[in-house]
C-alpha positions in Angstrom: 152.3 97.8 3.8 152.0 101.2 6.0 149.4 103.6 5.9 150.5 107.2 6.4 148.2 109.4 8.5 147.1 112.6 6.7 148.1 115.9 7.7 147.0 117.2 10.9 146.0 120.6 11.9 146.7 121.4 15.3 145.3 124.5 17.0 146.3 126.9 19.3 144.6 128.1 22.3 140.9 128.9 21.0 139.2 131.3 24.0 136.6 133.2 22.1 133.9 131.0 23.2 132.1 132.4 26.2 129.4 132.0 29.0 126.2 131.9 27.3 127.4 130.7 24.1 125.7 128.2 22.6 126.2 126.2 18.9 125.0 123.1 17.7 128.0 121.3 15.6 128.0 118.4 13.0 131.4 117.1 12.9 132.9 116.6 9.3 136.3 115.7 11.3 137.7 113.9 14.2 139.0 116.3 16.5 140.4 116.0 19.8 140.2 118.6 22.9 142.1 119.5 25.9 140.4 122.1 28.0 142.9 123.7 30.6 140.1 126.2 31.9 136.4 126.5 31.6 133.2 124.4 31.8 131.4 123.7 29.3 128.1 120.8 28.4 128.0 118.5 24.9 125.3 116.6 24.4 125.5 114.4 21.1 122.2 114.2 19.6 119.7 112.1 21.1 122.2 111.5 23.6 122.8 112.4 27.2 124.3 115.6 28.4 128.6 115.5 29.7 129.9 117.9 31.3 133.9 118.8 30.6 135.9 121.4 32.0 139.3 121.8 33.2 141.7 118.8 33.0 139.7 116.5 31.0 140.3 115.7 27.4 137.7 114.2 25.3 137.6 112.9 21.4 134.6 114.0 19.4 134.6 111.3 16.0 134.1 112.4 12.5 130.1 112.5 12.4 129.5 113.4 16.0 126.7 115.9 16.4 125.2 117.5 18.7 125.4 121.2 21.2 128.0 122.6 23.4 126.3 125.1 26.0 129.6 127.5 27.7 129.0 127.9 31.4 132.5 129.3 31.8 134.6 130.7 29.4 137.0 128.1 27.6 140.3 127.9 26.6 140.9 124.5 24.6 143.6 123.1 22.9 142.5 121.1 19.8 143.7 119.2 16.9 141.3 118.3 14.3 142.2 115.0 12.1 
């Protein structure tokens, strides 16, 4: 028996979020991030701060929650699954 993925929904570059922007996000979705420029700080809920920024990927699982500060403006490439 195989099980078959669902559709994924893969995003372009997203750069509208800028230095000083701040939202707090509840997760309904997996989605997965590549940053090619920018800094930015997530900090799940009741968790500790990380920083990412250009060059690093990271994977934020369905129910993650928590805010992303923007300290530099960032350009990500994302696919939410």
């Amino acid at each position: 028996m195989s099980t078959r993925l669902g559709p994924l929904e893969r995003k372009a570059l997203d750069d509208r979020r800028q230095p000083g922007y701040s939202v707090h996000w509840t997760l309904e979705t997996h989605e997965f991030v590549q940053i090619p420029a920018g800094r930015m700080t997530v900090t799940r809920d009741g968790g500790q701060p990380t920083e990412i920024g250009a060059g690093d990927v990271a994977v934020f699982p369905r129910g993650w929650a928590g805010p992303w500060q923007i300290h530099e403006t960032i350009r990500k490439v994302y696919v939410i699954f």
